[in-house]
C-alpha positions in Angstrom: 108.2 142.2 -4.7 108.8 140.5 -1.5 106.0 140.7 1.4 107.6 141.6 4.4 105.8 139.9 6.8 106.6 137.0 4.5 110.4 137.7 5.3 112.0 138.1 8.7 114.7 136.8 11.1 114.3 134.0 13.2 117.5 132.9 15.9 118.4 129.7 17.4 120.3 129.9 20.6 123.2 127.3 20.8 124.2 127.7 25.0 124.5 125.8 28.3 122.2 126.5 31.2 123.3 127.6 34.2 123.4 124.4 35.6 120.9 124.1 38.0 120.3 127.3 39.2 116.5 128.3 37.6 116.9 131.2 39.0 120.5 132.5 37.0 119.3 130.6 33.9 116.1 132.3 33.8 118.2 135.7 34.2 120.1 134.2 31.2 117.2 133.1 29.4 116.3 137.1 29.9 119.6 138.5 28.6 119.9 136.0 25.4 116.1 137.4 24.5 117.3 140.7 24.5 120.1 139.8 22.1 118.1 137.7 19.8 116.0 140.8 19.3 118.6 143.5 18.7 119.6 141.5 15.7 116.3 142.0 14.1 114.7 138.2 15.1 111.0 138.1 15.4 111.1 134.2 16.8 113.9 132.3 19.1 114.3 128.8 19.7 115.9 127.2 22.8 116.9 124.4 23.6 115.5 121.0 25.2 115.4 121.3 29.1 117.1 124.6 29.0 115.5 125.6 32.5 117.7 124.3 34.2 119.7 121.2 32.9 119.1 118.6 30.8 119.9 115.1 32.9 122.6 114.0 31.3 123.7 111.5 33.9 121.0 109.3 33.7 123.4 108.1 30.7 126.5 107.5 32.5 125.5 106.9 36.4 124.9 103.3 36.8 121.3 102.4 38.1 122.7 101.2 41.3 123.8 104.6 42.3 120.5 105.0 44.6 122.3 108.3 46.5 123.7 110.0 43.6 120.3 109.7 41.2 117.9 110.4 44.1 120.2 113.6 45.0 120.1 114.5 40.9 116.8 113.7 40.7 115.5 116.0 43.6 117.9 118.6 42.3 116.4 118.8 38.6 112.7 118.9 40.4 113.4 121.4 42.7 114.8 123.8 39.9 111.9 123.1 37.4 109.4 125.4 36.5 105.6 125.3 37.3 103.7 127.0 33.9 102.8 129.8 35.2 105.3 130.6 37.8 107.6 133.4 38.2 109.9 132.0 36.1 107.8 132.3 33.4 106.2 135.2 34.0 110.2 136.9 33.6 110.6 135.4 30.2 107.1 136.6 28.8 108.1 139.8 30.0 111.2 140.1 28.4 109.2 138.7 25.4 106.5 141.3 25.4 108.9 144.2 26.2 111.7 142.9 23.1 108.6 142.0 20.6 109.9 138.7 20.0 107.6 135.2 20.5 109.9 132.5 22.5 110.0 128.6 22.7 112.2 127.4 24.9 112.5 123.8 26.5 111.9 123.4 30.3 111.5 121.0 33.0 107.9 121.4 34.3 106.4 120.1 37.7 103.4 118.3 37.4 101.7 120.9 39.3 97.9 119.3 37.9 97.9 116.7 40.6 101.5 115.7 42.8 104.0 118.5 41.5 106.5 115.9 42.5 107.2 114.2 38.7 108.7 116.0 35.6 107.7 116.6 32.1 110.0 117.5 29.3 108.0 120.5 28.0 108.3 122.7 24.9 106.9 126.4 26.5 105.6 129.0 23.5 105.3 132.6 24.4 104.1 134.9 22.0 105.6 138.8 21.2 103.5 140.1 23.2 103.9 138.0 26.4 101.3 135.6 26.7 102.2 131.9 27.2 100.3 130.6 24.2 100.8 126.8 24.7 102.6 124.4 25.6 103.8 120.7 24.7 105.3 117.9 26.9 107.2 115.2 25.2 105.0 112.2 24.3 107.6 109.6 25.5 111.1 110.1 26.9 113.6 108.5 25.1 115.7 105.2 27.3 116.9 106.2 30.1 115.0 109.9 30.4 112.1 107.7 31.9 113.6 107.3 34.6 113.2 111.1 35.2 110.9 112.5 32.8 106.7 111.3 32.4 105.0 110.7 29.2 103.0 113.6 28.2 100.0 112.9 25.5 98.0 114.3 22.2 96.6 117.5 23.8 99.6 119.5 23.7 100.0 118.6 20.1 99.5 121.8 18.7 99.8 124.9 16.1 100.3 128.9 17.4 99.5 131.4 14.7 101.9 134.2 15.8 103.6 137.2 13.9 106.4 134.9 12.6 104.2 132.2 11.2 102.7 129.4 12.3 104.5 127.5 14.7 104.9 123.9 16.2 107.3 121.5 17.3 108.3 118.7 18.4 111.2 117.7 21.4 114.4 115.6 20.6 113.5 112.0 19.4 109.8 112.6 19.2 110.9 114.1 15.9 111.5 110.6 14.7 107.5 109.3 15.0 106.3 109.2 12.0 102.6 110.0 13.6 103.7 113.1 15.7 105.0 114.7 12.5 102.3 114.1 10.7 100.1 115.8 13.5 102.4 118.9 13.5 101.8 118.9 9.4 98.6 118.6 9.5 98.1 121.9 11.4 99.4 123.8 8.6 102.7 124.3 10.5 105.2 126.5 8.4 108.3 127.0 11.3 108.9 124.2 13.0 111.1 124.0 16.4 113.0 120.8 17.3 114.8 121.9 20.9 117.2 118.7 21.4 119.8 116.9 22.7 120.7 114.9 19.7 123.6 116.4 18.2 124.6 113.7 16.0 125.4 113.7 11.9 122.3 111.4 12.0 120.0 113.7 13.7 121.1 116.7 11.2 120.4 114.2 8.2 117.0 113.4 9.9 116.3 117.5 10.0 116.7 117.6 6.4 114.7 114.9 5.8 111.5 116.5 8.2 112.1 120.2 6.6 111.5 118.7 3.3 109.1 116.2 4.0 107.0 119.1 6.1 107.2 121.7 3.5 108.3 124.2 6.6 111.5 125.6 7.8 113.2 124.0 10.5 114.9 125.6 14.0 117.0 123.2 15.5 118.5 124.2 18.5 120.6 122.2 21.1 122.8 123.2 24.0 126.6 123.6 23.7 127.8 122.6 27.2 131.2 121.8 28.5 132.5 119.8 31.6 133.6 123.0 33.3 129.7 123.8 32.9 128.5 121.6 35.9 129.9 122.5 39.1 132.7 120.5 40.8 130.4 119.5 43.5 128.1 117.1 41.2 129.4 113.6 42.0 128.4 112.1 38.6 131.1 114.4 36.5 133.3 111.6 37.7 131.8 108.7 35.4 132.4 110.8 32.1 136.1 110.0 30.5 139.0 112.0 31.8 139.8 113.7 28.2 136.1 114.7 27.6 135.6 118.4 27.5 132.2 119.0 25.9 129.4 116.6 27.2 127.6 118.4 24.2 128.8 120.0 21.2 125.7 122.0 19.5 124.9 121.3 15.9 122.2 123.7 15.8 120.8 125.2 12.5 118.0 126.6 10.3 116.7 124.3 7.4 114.8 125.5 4.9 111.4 123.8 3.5 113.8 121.8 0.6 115.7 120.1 3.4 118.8 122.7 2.7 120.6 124.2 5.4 120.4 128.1 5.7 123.1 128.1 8.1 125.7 125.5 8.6 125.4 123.1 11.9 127.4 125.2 14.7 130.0 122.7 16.8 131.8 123.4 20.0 130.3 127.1 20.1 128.2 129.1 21.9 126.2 131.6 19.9 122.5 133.4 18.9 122.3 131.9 15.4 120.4 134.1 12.9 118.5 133.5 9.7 116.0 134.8 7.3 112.9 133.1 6.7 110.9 134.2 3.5 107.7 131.9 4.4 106.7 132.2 0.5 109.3 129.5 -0.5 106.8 127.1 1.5 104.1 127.4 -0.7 106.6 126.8 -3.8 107.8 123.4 -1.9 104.4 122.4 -1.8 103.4 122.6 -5.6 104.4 119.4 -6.0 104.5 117.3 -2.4 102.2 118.2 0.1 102.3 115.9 2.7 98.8 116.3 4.5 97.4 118.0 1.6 96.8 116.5 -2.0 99.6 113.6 -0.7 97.6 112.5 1.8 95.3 110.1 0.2 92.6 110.2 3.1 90.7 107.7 0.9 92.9 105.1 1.6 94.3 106.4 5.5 93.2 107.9 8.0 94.4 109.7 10.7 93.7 111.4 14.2 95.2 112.6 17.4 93.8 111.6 20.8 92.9 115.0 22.8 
């Protein structure tokens, strides 16, 4: 007989931002909870940098353009979100109120000392509306430094909620060896990877870490077209004059043998759902458990700096 807290919904949310605007995005953010929970889903993912925008020109604008990337820069800051602020405190109401727990991706001010530098920050909120944790990316990824700081090991960690335990990891991070191992060490058994990778490689690379974690996987990225970004951002013009999505999804669920439960979603945007049955985890781990009777602590070792 199944055990039903063993077996539930989860949803991924594959969507743009509206770009820029906190405010309308957290009013989205808002409306998209309320959806993921009338189809039954105890957990939803978003995506990297979904409050408000992830900066997607620091890719295409050449470093030279001073006025464009300071303007971009002081656009992205000003429309980031302090944890807690009232930003927040909207979307862990609409969690408590729907009974659903939320991770979503955000750009966070550094509020701790000059709130004037940004964080690439992976925001939990449980069902019933408390902000849990969070985790800010260990190391942006090329040309994100130019915008984003490094975070470090103390926000490396595990929230026991009533759709598992959860963890995650942002974008590329998911790619350290070391930083997976931390979030399987914790026991994790649904794992979130909010990104911007949206490439067949990445999708082979979220098979790989659902099977070598033993967990299901939520990858969620945005789906965002050119029409997304307002006429009036001067960078739009460095992107190829046929190009219509600057980001075409790929989100799924994996299950813990590296299968997918549903198929990578492209050029859409939709609330992915999927069921979860969190006794298939065990079963994956009879034979390879990673941090468990894998590990071989005799001949490494291993710790996170806190």
């Amino acid at each position: 007989m199944k055990n039903s807290k063993s077996l539930f919904k989860v949803a991924v949310i594959q969507d743009s931002p509206v770009f820029l605007n906190k405010k309308a995005t957290v009013e989205k953010v808002c409306e998209l909870i309320v959806k993921a929970s009338s189809k039954g889903a105890k957990l939803v993912v978003f995506p990297e940098a979904f409050i408000s925008a992830y900066p997607d020109w620091v890719w295409i604008v050449p470093a030279y353009k001073k006025v464009i990337l300071d303007q971009m820069f002081s656009e992205l800051l000003e429309n980031a979100v302090s944890i807690p602020d009232d930003a927040t405190k909207k979307i862990c109401i609409a969690a408590k109120k729907n009974k659903i727990n939320v991770a979503i991706g955000v750009n966070e001010r550094n509020t701790e000392s000059s709130n004037s530098s940004i964080f690439n920050t992976l925001l939990y909120i449980d069902d019933k509306g408390t902000i849990t944790g969070k985790h800010r990316k260990l190391i942006p990824t090329g040309a994100e430094r130019t915008v984003w700081a490094q975070g470090d090991g103390s926000t490396i960690n595990g929230y026991d909620t009533s759709a598992g335990r959860i963890a995650g990891l942002l974008c590329w991070e998911n790619f350290m060896p070391l930083a997976r191992n931390a979030v399987y060490s914790m026991g994790t058994q649904i794992h979130v990877a909010p990104t911007w990778d949206s490439s067949d490689g990445w999708l082979n690379a979220m098979k790989f870490i659902a099977r070598e974690g033993g967990m299901f996987l939520l990858n969620s990225c945005q789906a965002i077209r050119i029409n997304d970004v307002p006429a009036k951002y001067e960078f739009k013009k460095y992107y190829p004059e046929e190009k219509d999505w600057i980001n075409k999804g790929n989100s799924c669920v994996v299950d813990p043998a590296g299968n997918f439960i549903t198929d990578p979603e492209i050029e859409k945007k939709k609330i992915i759902i999927a069921e979860v049955n969190l006794e298939k985890i065990s079963a994956s781990k009879r034979i390879f458990d990673v941090t468990g009777h894998y590990s071989r602590p005799d001949d490494f070792n291993f710790s996170v700096s806190r």
